[in-house]
VEXMARGU-992412 format. One record per atom (N, C-alpha, C, O): atom name; residue in three letters; residue number from 1; x, z, y. Coordinates in pm, 1 decimal. Layout:
SITE,at,aa,i,px,pz,py
SITE,CA,ala,NUM,X,Z,Y
...
***
This chain:
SITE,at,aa,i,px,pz,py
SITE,N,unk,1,-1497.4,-705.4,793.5
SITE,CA,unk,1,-1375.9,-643.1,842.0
SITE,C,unk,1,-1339.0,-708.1,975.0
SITE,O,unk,1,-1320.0,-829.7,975.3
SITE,N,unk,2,-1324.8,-624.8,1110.3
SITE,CA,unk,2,-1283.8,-743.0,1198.5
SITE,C,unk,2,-1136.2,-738.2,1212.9
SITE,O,unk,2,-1060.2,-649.4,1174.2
SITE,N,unk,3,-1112.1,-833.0,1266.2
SITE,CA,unk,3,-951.4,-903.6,1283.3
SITE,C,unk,3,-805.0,-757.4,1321.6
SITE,O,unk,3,-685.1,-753.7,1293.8
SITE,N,unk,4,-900.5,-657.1,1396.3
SITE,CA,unk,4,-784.4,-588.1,1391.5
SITE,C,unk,4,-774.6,-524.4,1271.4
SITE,O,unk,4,-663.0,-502.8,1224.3
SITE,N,unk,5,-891.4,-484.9,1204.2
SITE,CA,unk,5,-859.6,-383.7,1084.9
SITE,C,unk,5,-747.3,-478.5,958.6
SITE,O,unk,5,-652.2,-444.8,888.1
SITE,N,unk,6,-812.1,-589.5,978.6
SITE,CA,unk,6,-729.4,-702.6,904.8
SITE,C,unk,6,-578.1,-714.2,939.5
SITE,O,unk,6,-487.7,-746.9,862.6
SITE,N,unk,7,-570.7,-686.6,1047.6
SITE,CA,unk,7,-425.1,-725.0,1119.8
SITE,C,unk,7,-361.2,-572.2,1056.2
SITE,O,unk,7,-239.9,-589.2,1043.7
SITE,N,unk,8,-389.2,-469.7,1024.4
SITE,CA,unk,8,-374.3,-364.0,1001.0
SITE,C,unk,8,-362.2,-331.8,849.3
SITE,O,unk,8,-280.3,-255.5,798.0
SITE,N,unk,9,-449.6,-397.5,793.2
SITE,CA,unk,9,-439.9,-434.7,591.0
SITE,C,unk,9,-299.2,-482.5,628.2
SITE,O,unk,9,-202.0,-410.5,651.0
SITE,N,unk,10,-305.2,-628.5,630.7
SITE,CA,unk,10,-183.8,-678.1,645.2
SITE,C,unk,10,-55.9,-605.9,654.6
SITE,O,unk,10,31.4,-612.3,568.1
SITE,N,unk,11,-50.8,-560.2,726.3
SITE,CA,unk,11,72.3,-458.5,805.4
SITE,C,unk,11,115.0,-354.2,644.6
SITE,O,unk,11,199.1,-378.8,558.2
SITE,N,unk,12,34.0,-256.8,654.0
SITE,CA,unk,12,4.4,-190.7,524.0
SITE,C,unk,12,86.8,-229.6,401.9
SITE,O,unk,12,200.0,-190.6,373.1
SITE,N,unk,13,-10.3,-333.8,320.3
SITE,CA,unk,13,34.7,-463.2,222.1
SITE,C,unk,13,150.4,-516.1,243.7
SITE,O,unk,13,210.9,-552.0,142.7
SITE,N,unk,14,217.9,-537.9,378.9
SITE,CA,unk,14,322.2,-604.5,404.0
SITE,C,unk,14,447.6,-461.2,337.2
SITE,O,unk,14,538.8,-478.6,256.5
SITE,N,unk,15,416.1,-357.2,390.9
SITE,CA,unk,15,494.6,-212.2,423.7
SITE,C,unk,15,522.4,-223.6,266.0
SITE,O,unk,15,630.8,-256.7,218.2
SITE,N,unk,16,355.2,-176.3,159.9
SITE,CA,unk,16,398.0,-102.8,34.6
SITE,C,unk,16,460.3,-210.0,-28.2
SITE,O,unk,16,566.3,-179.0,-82.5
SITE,N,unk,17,421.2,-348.3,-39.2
SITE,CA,unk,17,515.4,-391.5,-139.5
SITE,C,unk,17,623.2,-460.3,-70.4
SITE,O,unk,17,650.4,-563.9,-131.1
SITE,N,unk,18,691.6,-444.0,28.0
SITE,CA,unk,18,813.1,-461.6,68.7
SITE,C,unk,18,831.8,-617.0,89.5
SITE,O,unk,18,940.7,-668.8,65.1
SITE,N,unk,19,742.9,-677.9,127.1
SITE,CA,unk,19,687.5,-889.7,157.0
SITE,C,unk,19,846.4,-860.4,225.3
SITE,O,unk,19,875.3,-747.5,264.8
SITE,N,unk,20,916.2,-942.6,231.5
SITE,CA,unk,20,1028.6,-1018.0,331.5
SITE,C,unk,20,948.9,-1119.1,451.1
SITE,O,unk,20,852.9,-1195.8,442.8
SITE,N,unk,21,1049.3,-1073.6,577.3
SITE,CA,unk,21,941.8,-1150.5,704.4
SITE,C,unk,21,979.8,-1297.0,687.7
SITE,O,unk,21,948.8,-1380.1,773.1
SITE,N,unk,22,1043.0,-1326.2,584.0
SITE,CA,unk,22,1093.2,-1505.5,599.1
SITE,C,unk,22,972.9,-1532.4,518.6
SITE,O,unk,22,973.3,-1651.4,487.1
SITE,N,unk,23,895.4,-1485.6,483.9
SITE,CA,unk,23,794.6,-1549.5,394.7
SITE,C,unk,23,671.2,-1584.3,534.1
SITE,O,unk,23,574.7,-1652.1,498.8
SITE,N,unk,24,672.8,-1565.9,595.9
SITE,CA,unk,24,613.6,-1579.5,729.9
SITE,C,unk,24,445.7,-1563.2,696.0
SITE,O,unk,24,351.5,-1642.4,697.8
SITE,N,unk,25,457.3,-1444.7,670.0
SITE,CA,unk,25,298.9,-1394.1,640.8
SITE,C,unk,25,231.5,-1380.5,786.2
SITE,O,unk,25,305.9,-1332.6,871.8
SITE,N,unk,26,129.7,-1407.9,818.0
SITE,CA,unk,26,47.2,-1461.1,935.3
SITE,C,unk,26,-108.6,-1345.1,969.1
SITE,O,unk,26,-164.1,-1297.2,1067.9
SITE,N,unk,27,-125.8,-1343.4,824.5
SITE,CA,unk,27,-282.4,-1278.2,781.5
SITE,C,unk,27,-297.1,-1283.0,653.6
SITE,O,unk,27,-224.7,-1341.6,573.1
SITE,N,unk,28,-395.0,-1218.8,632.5
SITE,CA,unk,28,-430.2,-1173.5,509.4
SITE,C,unk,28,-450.9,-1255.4,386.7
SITE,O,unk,28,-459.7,-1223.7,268.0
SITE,N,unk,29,-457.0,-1385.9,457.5
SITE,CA,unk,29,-474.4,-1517.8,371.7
SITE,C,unk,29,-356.8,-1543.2,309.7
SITE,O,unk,29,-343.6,-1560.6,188.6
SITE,N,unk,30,-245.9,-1546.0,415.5
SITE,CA,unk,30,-133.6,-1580.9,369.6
SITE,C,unk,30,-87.6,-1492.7,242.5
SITE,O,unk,30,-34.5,-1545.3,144.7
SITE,N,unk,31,-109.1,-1371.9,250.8
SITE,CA,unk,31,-81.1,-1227.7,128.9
SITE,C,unk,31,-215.2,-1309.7,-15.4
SITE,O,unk,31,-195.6,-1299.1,-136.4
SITE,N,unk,32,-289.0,-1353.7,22.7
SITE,CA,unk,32,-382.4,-1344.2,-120.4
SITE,C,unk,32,-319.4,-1443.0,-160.9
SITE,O,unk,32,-317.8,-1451.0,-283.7
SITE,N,unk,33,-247.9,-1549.6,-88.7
SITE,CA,unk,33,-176.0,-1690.3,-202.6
SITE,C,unk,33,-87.2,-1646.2,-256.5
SITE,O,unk,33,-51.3,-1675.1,-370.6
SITE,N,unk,34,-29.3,-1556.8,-171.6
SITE,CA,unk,34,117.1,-1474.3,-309.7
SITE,C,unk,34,82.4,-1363.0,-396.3
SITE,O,unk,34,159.8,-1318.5,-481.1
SITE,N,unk,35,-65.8,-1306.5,-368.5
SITE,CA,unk,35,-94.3,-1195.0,-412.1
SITE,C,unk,35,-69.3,-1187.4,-570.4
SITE,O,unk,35,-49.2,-1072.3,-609.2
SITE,N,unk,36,-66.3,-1287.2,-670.5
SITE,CA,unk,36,1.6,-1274.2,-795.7
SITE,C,unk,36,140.7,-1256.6,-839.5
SITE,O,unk,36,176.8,-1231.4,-954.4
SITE,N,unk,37,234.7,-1276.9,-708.6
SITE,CA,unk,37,377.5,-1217.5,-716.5
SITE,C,unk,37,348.4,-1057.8,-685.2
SITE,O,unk,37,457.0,-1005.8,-659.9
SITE,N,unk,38,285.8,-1001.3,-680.7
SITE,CA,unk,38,288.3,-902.4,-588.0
SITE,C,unk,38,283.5,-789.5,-723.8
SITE,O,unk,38,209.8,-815.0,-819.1
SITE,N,unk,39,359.6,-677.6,-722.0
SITE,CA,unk,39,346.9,-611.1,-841.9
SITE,C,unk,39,246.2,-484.4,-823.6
SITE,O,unk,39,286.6,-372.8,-790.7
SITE,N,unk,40,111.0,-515.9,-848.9
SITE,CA,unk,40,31.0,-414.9,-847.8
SITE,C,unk,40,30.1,-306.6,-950.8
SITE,O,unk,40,-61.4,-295.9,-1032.4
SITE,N,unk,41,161.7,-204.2,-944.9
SITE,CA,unk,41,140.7,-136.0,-1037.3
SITE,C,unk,41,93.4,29.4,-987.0
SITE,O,unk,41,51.5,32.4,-871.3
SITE,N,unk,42,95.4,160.6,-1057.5
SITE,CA,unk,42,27.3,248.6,-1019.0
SITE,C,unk,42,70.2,329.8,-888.0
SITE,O,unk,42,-10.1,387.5,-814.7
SITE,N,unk,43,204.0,325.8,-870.1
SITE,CA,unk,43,253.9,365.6,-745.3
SITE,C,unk,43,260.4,236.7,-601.7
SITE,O,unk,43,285.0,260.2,-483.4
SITE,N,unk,44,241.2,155.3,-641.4
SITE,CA,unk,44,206.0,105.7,-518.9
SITE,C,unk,44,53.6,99.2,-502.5
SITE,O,unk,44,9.2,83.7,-388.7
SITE,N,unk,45,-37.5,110.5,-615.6
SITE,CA,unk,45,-162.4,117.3,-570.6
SITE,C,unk,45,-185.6,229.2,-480.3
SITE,O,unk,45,-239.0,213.7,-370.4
SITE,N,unk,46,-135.4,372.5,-537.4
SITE,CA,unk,46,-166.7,512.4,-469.2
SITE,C,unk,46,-102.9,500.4,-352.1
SITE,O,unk,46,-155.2,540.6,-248.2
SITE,N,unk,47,21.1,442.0,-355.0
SITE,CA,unk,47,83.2,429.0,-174.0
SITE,C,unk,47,-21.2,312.9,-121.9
SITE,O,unk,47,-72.7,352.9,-17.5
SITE,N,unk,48,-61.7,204.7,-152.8
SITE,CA,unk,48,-163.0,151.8,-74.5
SITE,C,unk,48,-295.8,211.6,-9.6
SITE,O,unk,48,-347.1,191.8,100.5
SITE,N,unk,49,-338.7,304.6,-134.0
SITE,CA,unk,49,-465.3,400.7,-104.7
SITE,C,unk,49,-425.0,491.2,15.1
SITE,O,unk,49,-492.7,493.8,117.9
SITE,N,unk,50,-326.6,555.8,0.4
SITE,CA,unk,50,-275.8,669.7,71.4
SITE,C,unk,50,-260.6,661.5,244.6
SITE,O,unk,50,-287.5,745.6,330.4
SITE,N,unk,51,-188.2,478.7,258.7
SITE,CA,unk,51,-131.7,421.0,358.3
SITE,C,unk,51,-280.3,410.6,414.5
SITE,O,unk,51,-311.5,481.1,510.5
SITE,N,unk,52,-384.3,312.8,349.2
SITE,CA,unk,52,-525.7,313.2,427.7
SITE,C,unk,52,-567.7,443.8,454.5
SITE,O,unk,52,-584.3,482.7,570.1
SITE,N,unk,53,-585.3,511.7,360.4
SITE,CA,unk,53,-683.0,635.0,419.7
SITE,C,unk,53,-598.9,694.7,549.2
SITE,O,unk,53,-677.5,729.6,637.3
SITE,N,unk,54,-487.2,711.8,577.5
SITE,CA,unk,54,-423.5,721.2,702.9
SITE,C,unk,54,-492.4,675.0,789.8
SITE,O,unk,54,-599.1,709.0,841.0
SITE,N,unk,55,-402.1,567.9,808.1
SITE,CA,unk,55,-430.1,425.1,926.8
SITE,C,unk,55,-559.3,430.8,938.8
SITE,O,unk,55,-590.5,461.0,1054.0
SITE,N,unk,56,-684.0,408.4,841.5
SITE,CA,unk,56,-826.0,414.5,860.1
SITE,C,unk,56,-866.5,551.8,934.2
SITE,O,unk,56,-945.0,543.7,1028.7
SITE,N,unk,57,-826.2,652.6,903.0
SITE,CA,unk,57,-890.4,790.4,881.9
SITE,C,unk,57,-996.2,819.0,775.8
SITE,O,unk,57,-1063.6,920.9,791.0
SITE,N,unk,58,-1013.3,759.3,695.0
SITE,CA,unk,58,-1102.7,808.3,589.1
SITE,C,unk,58,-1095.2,870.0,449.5
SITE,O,unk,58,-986.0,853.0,395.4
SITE,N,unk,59,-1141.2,904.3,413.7
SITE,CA,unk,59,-1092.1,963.4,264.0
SITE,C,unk,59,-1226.2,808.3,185.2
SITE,O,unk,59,-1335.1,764.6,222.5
SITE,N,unk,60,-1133.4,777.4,69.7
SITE,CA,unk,60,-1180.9,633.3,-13.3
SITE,C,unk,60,-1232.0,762.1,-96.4
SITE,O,unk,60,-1186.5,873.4,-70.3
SITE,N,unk,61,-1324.8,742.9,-193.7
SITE,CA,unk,61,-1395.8,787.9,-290.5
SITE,C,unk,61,-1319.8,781.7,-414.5
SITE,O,unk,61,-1235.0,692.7,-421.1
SITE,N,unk,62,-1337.2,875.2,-533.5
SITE,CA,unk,62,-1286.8,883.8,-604.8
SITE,C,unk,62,-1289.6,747.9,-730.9
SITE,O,unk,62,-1203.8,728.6,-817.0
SITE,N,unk,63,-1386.4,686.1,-712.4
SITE,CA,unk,63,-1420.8,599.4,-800.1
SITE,C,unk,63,-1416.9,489.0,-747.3
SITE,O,unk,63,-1441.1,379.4,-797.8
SITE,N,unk,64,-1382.8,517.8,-632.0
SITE,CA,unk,64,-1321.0,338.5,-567.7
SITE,C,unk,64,-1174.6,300.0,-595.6
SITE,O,unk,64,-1104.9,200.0,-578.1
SITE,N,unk,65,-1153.4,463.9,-663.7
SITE,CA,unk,65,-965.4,419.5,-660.0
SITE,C,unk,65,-906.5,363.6,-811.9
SITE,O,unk,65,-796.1,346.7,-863.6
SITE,N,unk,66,-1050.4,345.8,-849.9
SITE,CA,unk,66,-1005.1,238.4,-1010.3
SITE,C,unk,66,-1028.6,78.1,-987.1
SITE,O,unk,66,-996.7,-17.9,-1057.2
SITE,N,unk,67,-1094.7,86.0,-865.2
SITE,CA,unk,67,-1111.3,-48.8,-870.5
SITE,C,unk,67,-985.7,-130.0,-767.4
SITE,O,unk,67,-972.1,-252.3,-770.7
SITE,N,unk,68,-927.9,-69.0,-707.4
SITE,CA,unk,68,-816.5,-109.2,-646.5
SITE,C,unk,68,-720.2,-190.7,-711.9
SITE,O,unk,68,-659.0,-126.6,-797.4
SITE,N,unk,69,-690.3,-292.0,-703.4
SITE,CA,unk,69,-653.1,-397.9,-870.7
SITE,C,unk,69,-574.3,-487.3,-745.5
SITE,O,unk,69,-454.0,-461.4,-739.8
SITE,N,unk,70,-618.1,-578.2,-654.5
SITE,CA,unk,70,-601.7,-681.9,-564.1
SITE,C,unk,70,-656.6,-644.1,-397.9
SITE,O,unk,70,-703.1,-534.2,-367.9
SITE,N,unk,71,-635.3,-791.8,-272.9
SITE,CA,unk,71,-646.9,-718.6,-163.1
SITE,C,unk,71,-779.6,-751.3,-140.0
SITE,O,unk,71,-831.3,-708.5,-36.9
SITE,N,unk,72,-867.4,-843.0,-243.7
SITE,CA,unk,72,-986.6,-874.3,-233.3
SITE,C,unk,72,-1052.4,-722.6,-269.0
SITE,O,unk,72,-1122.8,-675.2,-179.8
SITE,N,unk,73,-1035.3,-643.2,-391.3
SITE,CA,unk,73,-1089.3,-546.1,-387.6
SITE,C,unk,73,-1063.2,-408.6,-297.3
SITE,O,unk,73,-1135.5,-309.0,-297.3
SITE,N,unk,74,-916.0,-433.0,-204.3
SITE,CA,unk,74,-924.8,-317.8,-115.1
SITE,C,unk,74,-1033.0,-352.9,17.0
SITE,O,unk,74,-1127.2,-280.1,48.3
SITE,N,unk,75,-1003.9,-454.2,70.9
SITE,CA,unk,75,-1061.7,-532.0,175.4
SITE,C,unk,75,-1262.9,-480.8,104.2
SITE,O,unk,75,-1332.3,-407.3,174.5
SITE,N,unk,76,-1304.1,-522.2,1.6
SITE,CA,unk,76,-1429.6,-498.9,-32.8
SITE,C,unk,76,-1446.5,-328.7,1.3
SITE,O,unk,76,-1540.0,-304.5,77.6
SITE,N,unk,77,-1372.0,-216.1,-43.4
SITE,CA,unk,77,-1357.1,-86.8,10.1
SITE,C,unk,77,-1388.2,-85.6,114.2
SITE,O,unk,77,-1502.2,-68.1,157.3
SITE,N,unk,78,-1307.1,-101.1,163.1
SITE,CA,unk,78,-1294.7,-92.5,313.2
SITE,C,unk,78,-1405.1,-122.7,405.3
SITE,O,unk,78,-1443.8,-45.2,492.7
SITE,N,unk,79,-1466.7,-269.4,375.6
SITE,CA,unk,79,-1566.7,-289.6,435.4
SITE,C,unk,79,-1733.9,-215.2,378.1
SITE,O,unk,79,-1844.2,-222.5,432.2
SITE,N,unk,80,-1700.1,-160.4,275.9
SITE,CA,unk,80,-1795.3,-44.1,209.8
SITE,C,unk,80,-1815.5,66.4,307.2
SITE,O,unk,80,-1913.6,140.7,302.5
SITE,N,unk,81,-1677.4,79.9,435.8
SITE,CA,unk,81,-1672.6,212.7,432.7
SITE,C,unk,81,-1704.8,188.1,615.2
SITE,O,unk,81,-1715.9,261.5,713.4
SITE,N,unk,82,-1710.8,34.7,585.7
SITE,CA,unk,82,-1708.6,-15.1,777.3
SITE,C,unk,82,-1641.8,28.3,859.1
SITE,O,unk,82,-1668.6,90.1,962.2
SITE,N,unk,83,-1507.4,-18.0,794.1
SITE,CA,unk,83,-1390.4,-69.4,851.3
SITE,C,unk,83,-1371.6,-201.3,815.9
SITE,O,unk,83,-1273.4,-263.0,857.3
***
């Protein structure tokens, strides 16, 4: 993934689950240490899916959208799809 598409997850991730900027998220690193506060439930997964395939331009596959769980497994997508 290079740094802008990353800078762009981020952004995303920051948007659907609503991070506060005092938490001073930086990159994507900073999101995976809190990523267990983070409430991955079914509507923020589909707004996460929804928000990438935008921003990316791509349509994600139908069977990639079960594995969407964490940002390790969107980030793995993504770079599936070389972005």
């Amino acid at each position: 993934m290079t740094e802008e598409n990353g800078e762009k997850l981020k952004e995303i991730i920051v948007e659907v689950f609503d991070i506060e900027d005092s938490l001073g998220i930086r990159g994507l690193e900073d999101l995976e240490k809190i990523e267990e506060n983070l409430h991955w439930d079914s509507l923020a997964i589909i707004s996460l899916i929804a928000a990438c395939e935008s921003e990316f331009e791509f349509a994600m596959d139908i069977e990639d959208y079960e594995k969407i769980k964490s940002i390790s497994t969107i980030k793995s997508v993504l770079s599936k799809n070389n972005l």
